[in-house]
N, C-alpha and C positions, 0 to 999 in steps of 0.2 A: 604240848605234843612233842613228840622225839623225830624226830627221823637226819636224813642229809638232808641243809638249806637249798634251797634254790636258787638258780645261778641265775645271776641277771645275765640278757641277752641281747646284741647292740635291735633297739629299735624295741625293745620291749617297754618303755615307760617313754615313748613319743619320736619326733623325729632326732636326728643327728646335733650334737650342738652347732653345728655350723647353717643346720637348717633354715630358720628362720632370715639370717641373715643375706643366703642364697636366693630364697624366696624374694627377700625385698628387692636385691639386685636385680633380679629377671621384671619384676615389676615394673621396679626405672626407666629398665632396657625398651621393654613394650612401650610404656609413656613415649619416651626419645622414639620410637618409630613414629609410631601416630602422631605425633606430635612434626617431624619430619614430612610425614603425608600430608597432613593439613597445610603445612607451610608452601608446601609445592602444588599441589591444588590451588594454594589462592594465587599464586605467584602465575600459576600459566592462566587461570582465571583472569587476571587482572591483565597479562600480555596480551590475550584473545579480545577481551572489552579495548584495552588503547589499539589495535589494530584494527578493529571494527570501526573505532570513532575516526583514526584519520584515514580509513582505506575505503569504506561505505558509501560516504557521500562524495566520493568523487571517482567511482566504479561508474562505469557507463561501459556496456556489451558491446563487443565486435559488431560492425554494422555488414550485413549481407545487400548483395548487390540490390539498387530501390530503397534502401531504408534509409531514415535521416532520424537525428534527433531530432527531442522534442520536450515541453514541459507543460501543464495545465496550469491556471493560477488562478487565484480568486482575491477580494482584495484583504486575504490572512495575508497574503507575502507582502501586502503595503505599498510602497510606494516601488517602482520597478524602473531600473536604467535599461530598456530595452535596445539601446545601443550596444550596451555592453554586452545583453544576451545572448546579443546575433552574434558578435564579434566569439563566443567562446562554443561557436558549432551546434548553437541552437538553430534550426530551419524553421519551426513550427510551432504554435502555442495556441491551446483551447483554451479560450478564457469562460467565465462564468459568468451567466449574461442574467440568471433569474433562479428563483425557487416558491413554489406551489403557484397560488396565484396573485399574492402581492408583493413578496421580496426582490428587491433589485440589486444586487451586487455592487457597493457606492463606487467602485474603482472600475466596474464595466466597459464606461465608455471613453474613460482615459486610457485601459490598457487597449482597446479596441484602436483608435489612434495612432497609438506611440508604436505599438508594434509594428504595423503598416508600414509609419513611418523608416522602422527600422528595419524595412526589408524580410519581415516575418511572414511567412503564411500565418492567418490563426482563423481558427473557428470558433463558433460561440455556442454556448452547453447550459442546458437547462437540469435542477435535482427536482426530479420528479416524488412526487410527497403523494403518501396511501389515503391521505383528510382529504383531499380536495378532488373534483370534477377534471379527468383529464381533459377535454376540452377546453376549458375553462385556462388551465394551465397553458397547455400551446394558447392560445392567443393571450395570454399574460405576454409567454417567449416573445412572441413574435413583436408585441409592441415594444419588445425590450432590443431585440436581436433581429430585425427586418430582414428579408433577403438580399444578400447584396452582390452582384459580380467578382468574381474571383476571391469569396471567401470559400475558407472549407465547408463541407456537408455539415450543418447543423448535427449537436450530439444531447443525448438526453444521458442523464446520472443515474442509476438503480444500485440505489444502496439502501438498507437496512438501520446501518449508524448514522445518526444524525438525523433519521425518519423523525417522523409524531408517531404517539404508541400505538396507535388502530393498527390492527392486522386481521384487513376484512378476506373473505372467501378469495383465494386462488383466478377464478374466472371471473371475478368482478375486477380485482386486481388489473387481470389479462385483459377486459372490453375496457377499463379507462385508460392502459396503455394505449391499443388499439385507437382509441379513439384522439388519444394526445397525438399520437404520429401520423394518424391520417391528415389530424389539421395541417400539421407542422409541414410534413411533405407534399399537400396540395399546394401550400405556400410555396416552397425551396425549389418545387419539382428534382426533386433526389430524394435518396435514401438518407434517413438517420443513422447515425452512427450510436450504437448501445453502448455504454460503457455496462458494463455490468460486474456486479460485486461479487465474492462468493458467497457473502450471508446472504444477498436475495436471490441468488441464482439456488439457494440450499432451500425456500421458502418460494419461491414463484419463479419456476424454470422456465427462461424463456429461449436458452438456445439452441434448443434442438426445435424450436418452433417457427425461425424468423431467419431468412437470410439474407439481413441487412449485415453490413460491417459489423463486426464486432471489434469492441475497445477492453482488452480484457489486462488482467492484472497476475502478476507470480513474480517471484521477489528473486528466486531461484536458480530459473532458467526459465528458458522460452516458455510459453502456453502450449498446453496439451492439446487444445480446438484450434482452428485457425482463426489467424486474427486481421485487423487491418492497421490496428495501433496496441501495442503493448507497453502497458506500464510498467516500469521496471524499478522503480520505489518511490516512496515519500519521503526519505530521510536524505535529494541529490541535492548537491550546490553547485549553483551556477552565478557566474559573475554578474551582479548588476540586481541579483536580490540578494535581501540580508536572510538569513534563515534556512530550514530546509524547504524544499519545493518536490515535488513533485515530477521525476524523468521520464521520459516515453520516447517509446520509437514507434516510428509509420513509415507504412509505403504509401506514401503519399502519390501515387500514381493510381492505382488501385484505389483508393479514397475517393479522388477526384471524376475517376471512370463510371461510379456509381450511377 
């Protein structure tokens, strides 16, 4: 064929010679960011975890006029210096006296004791279990945790975690509660105090039904319902147990009034 050739034209057979190598450059560039972002994500990650580990367990909330602290125990914390408890502005402790209708708490009646001794209020708390006969239960309590003069109002556990797997009808639930508090409080002549969980309160609402004390739980800030003792974590440390425990505050006037 004859004619005039045709004129190459810049970008007409691909990009610029310098193309490729610009390309890779921006590529790097990108990596070095992200690669920068990951590093500072984990860096404030990793500052927020070590400030949680040493600020958490030793956060205890501004106390409002009536209020005192307080801790629950069972004998997971072991062996307990209740000396030492009181002396770090503990005033009160629920210990764990029983669960369904054979378990006995083996540190019960030593922490029951020592704390006395140590100038503690405490009260004594039954996990109430969905297997067995609430009845049957309170007088388990009771041979465990008897009535006694200037103890606090007996409390009963409603939790979910750590149940057995039954999960019978809502109102059978409801009449062996009923039935476990009737006994317990014909004994005590008082009110129970509920602790209640938010998995069984999501599964067997019982506080818009009962206006005994409530013992309720939020990690956060106060409780939304009114309470009589709020738990304010599982992860607190107090001097004279080794581990974490379990912090609460009460009006313990209000308790006692019941």
């Amino acid at each position: 064929m004859t004619g005039t050739p045709q004129q190459d034209t810049p970008g007409a057979q691909g990009a610029s010679p310098l193309g490729p190598e610009a390309s890779s450059a921006s590529r790097r560039r990108t990596r070095r960011r992200w690669l920068t972002a990951l590093v500072a994500v984990l860096v404030i990650a990793a500052l927020l975890a070590a400030v949680w580990y040493l600020w958490a367990p030793h956060h205890r909330p501004t106390l409002r006029e009536g209020e005192v602290y307080g801790i629950d125990v069972s004998h997971h914390q072991g062996p307990v210096d209740w000396a030492a408890v009181a002396d770090d502005d503990v005033a009160f402790a629920y210990l764990k006296a029983s669960e369904g209708t054979a378990l006995v708490d083996p540190r019960f009646a030593e922490h029951w004791i020592a704390a006395d001794d140590a100038g503690i209020d405490r009260g004594a708390y039954h996990f109430f279990t969905l297997c067995t006969p609430g009845a049957e239960q309170a007088e388990h309590f009771l041979r465990t945790a008897p009535p006694q003069d200037g103890a606090l109002p007996p409390a009963v556990d409603l939790e979910l975690v750590g149940n057995c797997s039954a999960r019978p009808p809502l109102d059978d639930v409801l009449a062996e509660l009923d039935a476990f508090l009737a006994v317990v409080e014909d004994a005590w002549g008082t009110d129970t105090l509920l602790y209640v969980g938010e998995d069984w309160e999501g599964e067997y609402p019982v506080l818009d039904r009962s206006d005994r004390p409530r013992w309720l739980v939020s990690f956060l800030g106060r409780p939304d319902h009114d309470w009589t003792v709020w738990q304010v974590s599982w992860w607190g440390a107090v001097d004279g147990i080794s581990g974490d425990v379990d912090i609460d505050v009460a009006r313990l006037d209000d308790l006692r009034d019941r």
